[in-house]
C-alpha positions as CSV (number, residue, x, y, z in Angstrom):
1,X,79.8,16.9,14.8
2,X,79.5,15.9,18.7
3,X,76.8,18.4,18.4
4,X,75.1,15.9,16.1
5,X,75.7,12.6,17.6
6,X,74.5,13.9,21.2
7,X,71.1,15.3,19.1
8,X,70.5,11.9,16.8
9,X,71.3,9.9,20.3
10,X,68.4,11.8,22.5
11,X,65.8,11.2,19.1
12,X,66.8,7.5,19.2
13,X,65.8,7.4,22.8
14,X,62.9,9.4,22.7
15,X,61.2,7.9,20.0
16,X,59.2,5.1,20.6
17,X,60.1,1.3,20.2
18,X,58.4,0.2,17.2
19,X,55.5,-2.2,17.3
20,X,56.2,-6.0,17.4
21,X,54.9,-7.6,14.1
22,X,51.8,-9.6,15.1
23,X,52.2,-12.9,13.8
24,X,48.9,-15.1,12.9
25,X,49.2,-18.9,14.0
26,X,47.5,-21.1,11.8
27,X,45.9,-22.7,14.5
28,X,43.9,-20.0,15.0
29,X,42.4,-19.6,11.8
30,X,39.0,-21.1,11.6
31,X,36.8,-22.0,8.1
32,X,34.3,-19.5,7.4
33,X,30.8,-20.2,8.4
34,X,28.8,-22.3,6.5
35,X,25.7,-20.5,5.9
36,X,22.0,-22.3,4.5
37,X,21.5,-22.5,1.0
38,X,18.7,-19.5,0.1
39,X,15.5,-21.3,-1.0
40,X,12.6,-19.6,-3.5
41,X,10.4,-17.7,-1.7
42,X,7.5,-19.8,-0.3
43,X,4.3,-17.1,0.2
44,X,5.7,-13.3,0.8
45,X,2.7,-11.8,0.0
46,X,2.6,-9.4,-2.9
47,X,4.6,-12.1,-4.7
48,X,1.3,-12.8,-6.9
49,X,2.5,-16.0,-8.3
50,X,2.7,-17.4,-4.3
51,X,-0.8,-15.6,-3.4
52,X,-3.6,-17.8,-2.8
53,X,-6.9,-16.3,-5.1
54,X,-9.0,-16.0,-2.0
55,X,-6.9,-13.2,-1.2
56,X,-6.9,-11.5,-4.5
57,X,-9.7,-8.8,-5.4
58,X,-10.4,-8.0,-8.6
59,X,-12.3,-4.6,-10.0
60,X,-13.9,-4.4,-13.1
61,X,-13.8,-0.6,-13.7
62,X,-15.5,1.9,-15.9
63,X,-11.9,3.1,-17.6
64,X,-11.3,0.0,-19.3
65,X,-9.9,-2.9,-17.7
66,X,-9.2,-4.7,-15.1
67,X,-7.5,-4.2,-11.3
68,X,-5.7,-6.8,-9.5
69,X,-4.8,-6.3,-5.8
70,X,-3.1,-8.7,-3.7
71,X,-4.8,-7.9,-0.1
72,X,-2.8,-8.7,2.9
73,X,-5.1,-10.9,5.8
74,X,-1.7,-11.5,7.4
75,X,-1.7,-7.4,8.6
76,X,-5.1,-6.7,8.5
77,X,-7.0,-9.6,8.4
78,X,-10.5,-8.1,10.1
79,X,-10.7,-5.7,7.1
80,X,-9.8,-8.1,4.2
81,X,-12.8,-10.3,5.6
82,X,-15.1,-7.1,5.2
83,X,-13.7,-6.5,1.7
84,X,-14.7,-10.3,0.9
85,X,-17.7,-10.2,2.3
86,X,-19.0,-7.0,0.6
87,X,-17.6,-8.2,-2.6
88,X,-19.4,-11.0,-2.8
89,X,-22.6,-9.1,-1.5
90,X,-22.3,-7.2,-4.6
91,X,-22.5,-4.6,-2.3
92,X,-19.2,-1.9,-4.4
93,X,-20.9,-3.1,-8.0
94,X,-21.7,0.0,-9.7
95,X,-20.3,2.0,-7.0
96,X,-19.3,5.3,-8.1
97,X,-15.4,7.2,-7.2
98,X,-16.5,10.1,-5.6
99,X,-13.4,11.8,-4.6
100,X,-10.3,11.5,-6.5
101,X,-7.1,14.2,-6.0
102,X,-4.3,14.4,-8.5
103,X,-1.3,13.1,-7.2
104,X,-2.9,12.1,-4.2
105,X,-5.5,9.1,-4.0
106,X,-8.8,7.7,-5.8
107,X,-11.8,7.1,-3.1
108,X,-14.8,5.1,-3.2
109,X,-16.7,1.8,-1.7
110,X,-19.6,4.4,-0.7
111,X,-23.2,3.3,-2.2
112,X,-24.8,6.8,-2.0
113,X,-21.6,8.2,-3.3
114,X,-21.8,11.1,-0.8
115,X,-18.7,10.0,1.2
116,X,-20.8,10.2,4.4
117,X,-22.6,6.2,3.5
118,X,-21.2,2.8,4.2
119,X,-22.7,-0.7,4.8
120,X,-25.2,-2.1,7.2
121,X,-22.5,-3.6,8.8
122,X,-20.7,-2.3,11.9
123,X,-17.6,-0.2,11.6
124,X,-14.0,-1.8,12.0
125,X,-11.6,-1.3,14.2
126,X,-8.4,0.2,12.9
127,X,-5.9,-2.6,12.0
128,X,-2.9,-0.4,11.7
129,X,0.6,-2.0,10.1
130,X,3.9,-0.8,8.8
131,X,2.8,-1.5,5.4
132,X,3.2,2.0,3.8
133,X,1.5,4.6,1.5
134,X,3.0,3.8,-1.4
135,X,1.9,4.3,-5.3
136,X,-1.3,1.5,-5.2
137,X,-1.4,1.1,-1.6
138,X,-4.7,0.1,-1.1
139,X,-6.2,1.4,2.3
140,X,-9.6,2.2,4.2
141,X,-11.1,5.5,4.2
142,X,-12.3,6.5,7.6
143,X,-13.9,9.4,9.6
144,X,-12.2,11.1,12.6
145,X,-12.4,8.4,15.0
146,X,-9.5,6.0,14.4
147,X,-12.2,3.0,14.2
148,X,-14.6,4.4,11.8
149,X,-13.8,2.4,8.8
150,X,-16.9,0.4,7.2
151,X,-16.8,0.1,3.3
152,X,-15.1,3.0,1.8
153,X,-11.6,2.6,0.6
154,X,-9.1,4.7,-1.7
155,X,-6.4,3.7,-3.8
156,X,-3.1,6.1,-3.8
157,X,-2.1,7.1,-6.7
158,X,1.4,8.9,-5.6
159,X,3.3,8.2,-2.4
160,X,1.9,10.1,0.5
161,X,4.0,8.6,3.5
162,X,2.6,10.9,5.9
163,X,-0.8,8.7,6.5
164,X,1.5,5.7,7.4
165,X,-0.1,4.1,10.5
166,X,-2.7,6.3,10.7
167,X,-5.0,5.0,7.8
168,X,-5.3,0.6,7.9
169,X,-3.9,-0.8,4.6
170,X,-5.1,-3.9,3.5
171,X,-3.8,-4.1,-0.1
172,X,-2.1,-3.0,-3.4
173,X,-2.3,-3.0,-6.8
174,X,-0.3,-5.4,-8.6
175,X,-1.4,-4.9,-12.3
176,X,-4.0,-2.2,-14.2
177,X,-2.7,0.5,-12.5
178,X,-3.4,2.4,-15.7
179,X,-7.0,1.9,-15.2
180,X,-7.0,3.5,-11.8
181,X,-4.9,6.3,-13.3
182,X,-7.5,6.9,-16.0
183,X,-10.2,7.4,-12.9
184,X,-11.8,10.6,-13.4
185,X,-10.8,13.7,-10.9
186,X,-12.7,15.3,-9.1
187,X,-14.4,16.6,-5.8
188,X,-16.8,15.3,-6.9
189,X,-15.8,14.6,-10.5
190,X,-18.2,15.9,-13.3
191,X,-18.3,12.4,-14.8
192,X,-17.5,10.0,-11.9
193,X,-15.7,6.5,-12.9
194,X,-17.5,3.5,-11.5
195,X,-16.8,0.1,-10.5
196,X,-18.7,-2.3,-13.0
197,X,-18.0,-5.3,-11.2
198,X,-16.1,-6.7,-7.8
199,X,-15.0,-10.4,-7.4
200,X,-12.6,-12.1,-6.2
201,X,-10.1,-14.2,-8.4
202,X,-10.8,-17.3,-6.6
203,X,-14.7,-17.3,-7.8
204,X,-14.0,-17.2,-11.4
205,X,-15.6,-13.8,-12.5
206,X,-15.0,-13.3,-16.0
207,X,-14.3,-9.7,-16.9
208,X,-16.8,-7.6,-19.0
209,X,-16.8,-6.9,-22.4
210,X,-14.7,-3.7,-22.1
211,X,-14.4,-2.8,-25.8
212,X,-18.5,-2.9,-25.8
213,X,-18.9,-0.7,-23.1
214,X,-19.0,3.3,-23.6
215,X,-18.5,5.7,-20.9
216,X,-21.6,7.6,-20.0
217,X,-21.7,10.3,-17.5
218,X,-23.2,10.0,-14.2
219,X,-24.9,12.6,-11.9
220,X,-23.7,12.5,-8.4
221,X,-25.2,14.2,-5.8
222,X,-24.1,17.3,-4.3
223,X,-22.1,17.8,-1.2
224,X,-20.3,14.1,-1.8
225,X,-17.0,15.5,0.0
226,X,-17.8,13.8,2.5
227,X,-16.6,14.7,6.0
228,X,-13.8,17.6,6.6
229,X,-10.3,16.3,6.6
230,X,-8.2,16.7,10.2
231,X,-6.8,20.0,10.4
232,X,-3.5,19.8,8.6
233,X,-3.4,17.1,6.2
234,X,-5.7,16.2,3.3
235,X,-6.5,12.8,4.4
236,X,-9.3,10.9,2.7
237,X,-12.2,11.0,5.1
238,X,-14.6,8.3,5.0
């Protein structure tokens, strides 16, 4: 029994004291912040109700309908004012797609439809954002040099991350995605779709009379690749 005592008497001393209870005053509790009230949003772009229609592109297309984009001057304003420009040049009516991968990205904007053409106007230089390659990221085709983009663009039709930052964006899709979908595949495609008509929403442009309008196959010349990707990734080349 003395055994005992002597054995419970060493534990009570080696163990440690217990904690004292931390007691709160209330006169150190303070009111939660009071943070701002959250207001609508003002002009994010690719909210298309807040967009202005200067900065909306519209293409009439071959499939069937209609494509809205929202493009974004506020990331790459030097290349939305080319897209403007040639737009209301006329310069992409009738324009063929030339180069269109499954699962990767529709390409056009080239009047000779060879991939190698572009406008009289002088190349860009690249506008590179964080605005990524997402399904109907809009974008500008180039050639190997990093400011080589003129007219050509491509729309994506599945995420391809990989060309983040490397390729300028300057816009996406917001509705008829179906009709860039229904663009005809090919490198070059047998029967190439075509843009009827480019405007932008701000000048009014009716659309056509799709119903009256029957797809018709187009030639297109040989050797409309265009220029050899960079060695490793299939990027669209300009």
């Amino acid at each position: 029994m003395r055994l005992f005592r002597l054995l419970a008497i060493a534990l009570a001393v080696a163990a440690p004291a217990p904690a004292q209870q931390q007691r709160i005053d209330p006169k150190d509790l303070k009111a939660p912040p009071k943070l701002p009230e959250m207001a609508g949003p003002s002009n994010l772009a690719g909210a298309l109700a807040q967009v202005s229609e200067e900065n909306i592109l519209l293409l009439d297309l071959s499939t069937g309908g209609r494509v809205k984009i929202v493009m974004r001057p506020d990331v790459a304003p030097k290349h939305v004012e080319r897209i403007k420009t040639l737009v209301r040049e006329g310069f992409y009516d009738g324009t063929l797609f030339h180069r269109v991968i499954e699962n990767f990205m529709a390409q056009g904007g080239d009047p000779t439809a060879t991939g190698q053409g572009g406008s009289k106007l002088p190349d860009l230089k690249a506008e590179f954002n964080d605005l990524p390659h997402v399904r109907g990221a809009v974008a500008m085709a180039r050639a190997q040099s990093e400011d080589s983009a003129n007219s050509q663009f491509y729309i994506v039709l599945m995420p391809v991350l990989r060309l983040d930052r490397t390729y300028t964006i300057w816009g996406r899709v917001v509705e008829g995605m179906k009709y860039v979908d229904a663009i005809e595949k090919g490198e070059p495609p047998d029967s190439p779709s075509k843009i009827i008509k480019a405007s932008i929403a701000a000048d009014k442009v009716p659309p056509p009379d799709f119903a009256a309008l029957k797809p018709a196959a187009t030639p297109i010349p040989a050797g409309a690749l265009g220029l050899p990707p960079p060695t490793g990734a299939p990027v669209p080349p300009r």
